[in-house]
N, C-alpha and C positions, 0 to 999 in steps of 0.2 A: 965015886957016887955022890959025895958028898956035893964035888964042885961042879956035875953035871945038877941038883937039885937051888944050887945057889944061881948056875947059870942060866934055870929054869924062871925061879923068882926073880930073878933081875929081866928078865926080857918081860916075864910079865907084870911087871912094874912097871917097863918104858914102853909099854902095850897101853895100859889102864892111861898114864899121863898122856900119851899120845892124844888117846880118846876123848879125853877129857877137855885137851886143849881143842881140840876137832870145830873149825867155824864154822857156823849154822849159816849152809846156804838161801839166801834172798836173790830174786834174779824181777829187778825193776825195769818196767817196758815204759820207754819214753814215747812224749805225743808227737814229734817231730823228730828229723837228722840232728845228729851228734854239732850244738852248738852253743854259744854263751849262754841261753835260754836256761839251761839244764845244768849251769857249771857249778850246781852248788853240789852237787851228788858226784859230779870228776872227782871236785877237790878233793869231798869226804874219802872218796877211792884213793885220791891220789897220795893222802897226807895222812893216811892212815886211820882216817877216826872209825870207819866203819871194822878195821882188822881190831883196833883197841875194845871194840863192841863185840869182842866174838863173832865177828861177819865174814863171809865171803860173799861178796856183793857182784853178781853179771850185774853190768846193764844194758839192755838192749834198746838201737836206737830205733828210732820210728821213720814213717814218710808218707807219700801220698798214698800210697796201697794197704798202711796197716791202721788198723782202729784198733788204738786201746781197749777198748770193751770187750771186741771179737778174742785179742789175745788172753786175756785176763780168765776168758766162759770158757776156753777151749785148755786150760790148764798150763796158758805158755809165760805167764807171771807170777807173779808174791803181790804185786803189787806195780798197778800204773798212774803216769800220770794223765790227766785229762781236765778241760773245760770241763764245768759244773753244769750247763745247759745238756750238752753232749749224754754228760754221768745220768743226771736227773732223766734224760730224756729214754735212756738204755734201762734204767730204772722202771722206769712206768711201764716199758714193756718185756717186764719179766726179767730183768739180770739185777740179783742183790748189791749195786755197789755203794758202798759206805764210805762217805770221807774221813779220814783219820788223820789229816794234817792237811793246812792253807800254806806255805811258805809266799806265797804271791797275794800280796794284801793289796794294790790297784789292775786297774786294767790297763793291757797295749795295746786295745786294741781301737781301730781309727778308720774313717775314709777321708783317703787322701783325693782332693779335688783339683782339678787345674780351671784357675778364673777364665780362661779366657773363652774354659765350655759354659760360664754364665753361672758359674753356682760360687754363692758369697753366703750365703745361708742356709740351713736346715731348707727351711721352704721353696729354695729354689731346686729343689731333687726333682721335684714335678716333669712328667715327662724328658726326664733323664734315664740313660743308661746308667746304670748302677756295677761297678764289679761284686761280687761276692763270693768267699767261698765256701763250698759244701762239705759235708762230709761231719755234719754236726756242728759246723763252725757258723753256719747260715743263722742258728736261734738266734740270737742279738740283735743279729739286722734286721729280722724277721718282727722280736718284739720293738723294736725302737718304730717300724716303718707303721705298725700297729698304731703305735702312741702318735704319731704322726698323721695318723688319719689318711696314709696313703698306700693305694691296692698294690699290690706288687706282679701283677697280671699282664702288665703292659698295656692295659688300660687308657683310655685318656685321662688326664690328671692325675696319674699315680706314676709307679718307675717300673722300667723296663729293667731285670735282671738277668747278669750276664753270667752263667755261671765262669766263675775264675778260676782257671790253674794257679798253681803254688808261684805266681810271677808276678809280675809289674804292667807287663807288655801292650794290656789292653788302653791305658792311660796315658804311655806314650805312644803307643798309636792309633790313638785317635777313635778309640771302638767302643769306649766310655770314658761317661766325664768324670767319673769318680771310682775308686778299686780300693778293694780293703787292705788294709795295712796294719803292721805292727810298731809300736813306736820303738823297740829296736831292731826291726829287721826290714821289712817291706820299703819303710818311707825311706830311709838312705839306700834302697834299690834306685828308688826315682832321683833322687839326689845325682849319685855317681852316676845316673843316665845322661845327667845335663840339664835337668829342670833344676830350677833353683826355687829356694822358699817363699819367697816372693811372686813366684807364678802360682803357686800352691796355699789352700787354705785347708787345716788339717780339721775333723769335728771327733774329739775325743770321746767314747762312750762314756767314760767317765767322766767328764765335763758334764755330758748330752742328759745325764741321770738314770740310761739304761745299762752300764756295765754290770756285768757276770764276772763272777769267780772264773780265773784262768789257773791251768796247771796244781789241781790239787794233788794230793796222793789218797788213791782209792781201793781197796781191797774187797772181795768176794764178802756177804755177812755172815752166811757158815761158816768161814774159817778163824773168823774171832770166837768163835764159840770150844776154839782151842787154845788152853793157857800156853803153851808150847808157841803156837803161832804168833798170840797177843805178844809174849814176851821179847821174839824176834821183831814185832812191828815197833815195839817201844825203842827198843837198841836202833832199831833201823831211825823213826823218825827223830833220835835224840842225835847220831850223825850226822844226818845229813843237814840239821836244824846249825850243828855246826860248820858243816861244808859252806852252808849259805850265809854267815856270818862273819868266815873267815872271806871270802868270796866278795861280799862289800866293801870288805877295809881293806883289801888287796885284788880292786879288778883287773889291771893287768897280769898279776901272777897268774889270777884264776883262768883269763883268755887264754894265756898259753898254755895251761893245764888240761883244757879243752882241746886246743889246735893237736895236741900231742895224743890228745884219744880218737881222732878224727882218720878214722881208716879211709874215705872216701881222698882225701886229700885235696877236697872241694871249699875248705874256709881258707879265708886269709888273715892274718893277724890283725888289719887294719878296721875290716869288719868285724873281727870277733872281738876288740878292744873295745869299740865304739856300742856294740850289743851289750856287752857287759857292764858297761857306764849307765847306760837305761836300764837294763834289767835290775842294776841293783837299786833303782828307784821304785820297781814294781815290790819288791821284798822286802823293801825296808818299813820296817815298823809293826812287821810280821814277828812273834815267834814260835811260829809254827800252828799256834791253835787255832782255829776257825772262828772266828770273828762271829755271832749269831746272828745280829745286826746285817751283817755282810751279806750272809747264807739268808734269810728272809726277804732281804731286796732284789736279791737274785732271783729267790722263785717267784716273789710279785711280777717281776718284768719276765718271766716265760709263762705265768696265766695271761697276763694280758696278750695274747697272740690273737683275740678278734674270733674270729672263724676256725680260725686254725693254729691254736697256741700249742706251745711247744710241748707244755705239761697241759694235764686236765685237773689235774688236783694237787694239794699242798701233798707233798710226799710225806712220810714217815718211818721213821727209822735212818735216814739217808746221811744221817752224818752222827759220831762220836766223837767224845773228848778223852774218852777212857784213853788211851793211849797218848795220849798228846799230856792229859794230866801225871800220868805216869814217867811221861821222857824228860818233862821240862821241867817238875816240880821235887 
C-alpha cells in the first residue's frame, strides 16, 4: 500500500511539472509565402528563443488568397503580420487591430520603371500605365498619386492602373511602364529577367516621403484586455525581437533557416540570400517599438487620399507600447 501511494505521488508530481513546464500556444499568420521577409520569427523558431520563452510557436504562411485581417476576425491567429495602411484601413471598418511591435523601421517598397517607356521622373507618370498591387497594398500608391496631383482614372493627364498580380511580368512586357516592387524581392525578379539597372530607374517611397509602416505585428484589442494573453505577446515579441537581431548579424544563416521551413520548395538560396541582405536594412535600427514619429506620418500620407483616402480620421487606440515596454525593457 505503501508503495502503490508513493507511486501515486510521484506520477503526480511528474504530472504538476509536466503542466507546468506546458508551452503557451501562439500561432502567427504571416502577410506573404514563407521567405527572407519574415526570417526573423524562422530563426526565433528555429534557434530556440521562442521555446526558452515558454512558446510553442505555429507560423502560418500567407499568399495572394489570404488577408491577415480576414484570418486574425475569424479566430485563425494570436497574432499577424501586416502593412499599417492595410491594419489602419481594416480598422476604421470595424476590426480592433492594435500594433504591438514595428520590427521593420523603413520601407521596400518602390516602382520600378524602365526608361525607355519615358519615365525619368515622378512627373513623367502622366498618362502612363502604372502596375500596382491590391489587396490593401494599393493605399501608398493611392496616397503618394494624391500628393502628386494625379487621377488615377485613366484620365487624361493622370495614370492608367493596372491592377498587378504578385509578378514582374507586365514591365517586361511591355503592358506598363512602371510595376510595383519590393526592394528585396520584386526588383531582382526584373534583374534575373535580363533588364539591367541601367535600363531601370527605381522611385523609393521612402525617398518619395510617402512610405507607410510595413510588416508590423497586430493583435485583436479585446484580447490584450487579457493578462494571460499580454503576457504571451511580451514573451512572443521579446523572441522574435531576438530572431531579428540574430538574423542581421547572420544573413546567410538566417536564408537558409528560411529555405529549410519552405514547404513549397519554390525559394532558392540565391534569392533568399540576396532578400535577406535588404531586408536586414529594412530592420535595422528597429528594436521592435513603434517609432510614433514613424506611426504619425504614416496616417498623414493615408488622410491625404483627395476624394478617396485611405483612412477618414486620425485613428485611436490603434497602436501600444505596453508590450513592447514590457519585452524590451
Amino acid at each position: 500500500m505503501k508503495n502503490l501511494i508513493k507511486g501515486a505521488i510521484a506520477s503526480a508530481f511528474l504530472f504538476g511539472a509536466s503542466a507546468a513546464q506546458a508551452a503557451d500556444d501562439v500561432t502567427l499568420q504571416l502577410k506573404w509565402v514563407t521567405q527572407a521577409q519574415f526570417a526573423g520569427y524562422y530563426v526565433a523558431l528555429d534557434k530556440g528563443f521562442y521555446e526558452e520563452e515558454g512558446l510553442n510557436v505555429t507560423i502560418k504562411p500567407g499568399g495572394p488568397d489570404i488577408a491577415p485581417a480576414q484570418v486574425i476576425a475569424g479566430g485563425g491567429a494570436d497574432v499577424v503580420l501586416d502593412w499599417m495602411p492595410s491594419a489602419l484601413a481594416s480598422r476604421e471598418k470595424g476590426l480592433d487591430l492594435v500594433n504591438i511591435a514595428q520590427p521593420f523601421k523603413s520601407s521596400g517598397m518602390m516602382l520600378t520603371c524602365r526608361k525607355d517607356a519615358g519615365v525619368e521622373t515622378p512627373a513623367d507618370f502622366a498618362d502612363k500605365t502604372l502596375g500596382v498591387w491590391f489587396f490593401g497594398n494599393e493605399y501608398p500608391f493611392l496616397s503618394w498619386m494624391n500628393k502628386l496631383g494625379l487621377k488615377t482614372d485613366g484620365s487624361d493627364g493622370g495614370v492608367t492602373v493596372l491592377k498587378q498580380g504578385f509578378n514582374v511580368d507586365p514591365i517586361l512586357q511591355g503592358q506598363a511602364a512602371c510595376v510595383s516592387t519590393m526592394t528585396y524581392n520584386e526588383y531582382w525578379q526584373i534583374i534575373d529577367a535580363g533588364l539591367t539597372p541601367e535600363e531601370l530607374v527605381v522611385f523609393k517611397y521612402e525617398d518619395e516621403g510617402v512610405s507607410t509602416l510595413e510588416d508590423g505585428m497586430y493583435v485583436l484589442g479585446e484580447n490584450l484586455k487579457d493578462e494571460a494573453f499580454k503576457d504571451k505577446m511580451v514573451r512572443f515579441v521579446r523572441a522574435s525581437m531576438k530572431g531579428w537581431k540574430y538574423a542581421e548579424e547572420n544573413p546567410d544563416e538566417a536564408a537558409d533557416i528560411v529555405l529549410d521551413n519552405d514547404a513549397s520548395g519554390a525559394q532558392t538560396e540565391k534569392h533568399q540570400r540576396r532578400m535577406m541582405s535588404e531586408v536586414a536594412k529594412l530592420t535595422a535600427g528597429s528594436n521592435g517599438a513603434l517609432d510614433v514619429a514613424d506611426y504619425e506620418r504614416t496616417v498623414q500620407s493615408l488622410l491625404e487620399g483627395g476624394s478617396d483616402p485611405v483612412i477618414t480620421k486620425a485613428p485611436e487606440g490603434a497602436w501600444t507600447h505596453e508590450i513592447t515596454d514590457a519585452a524590451l525593457n
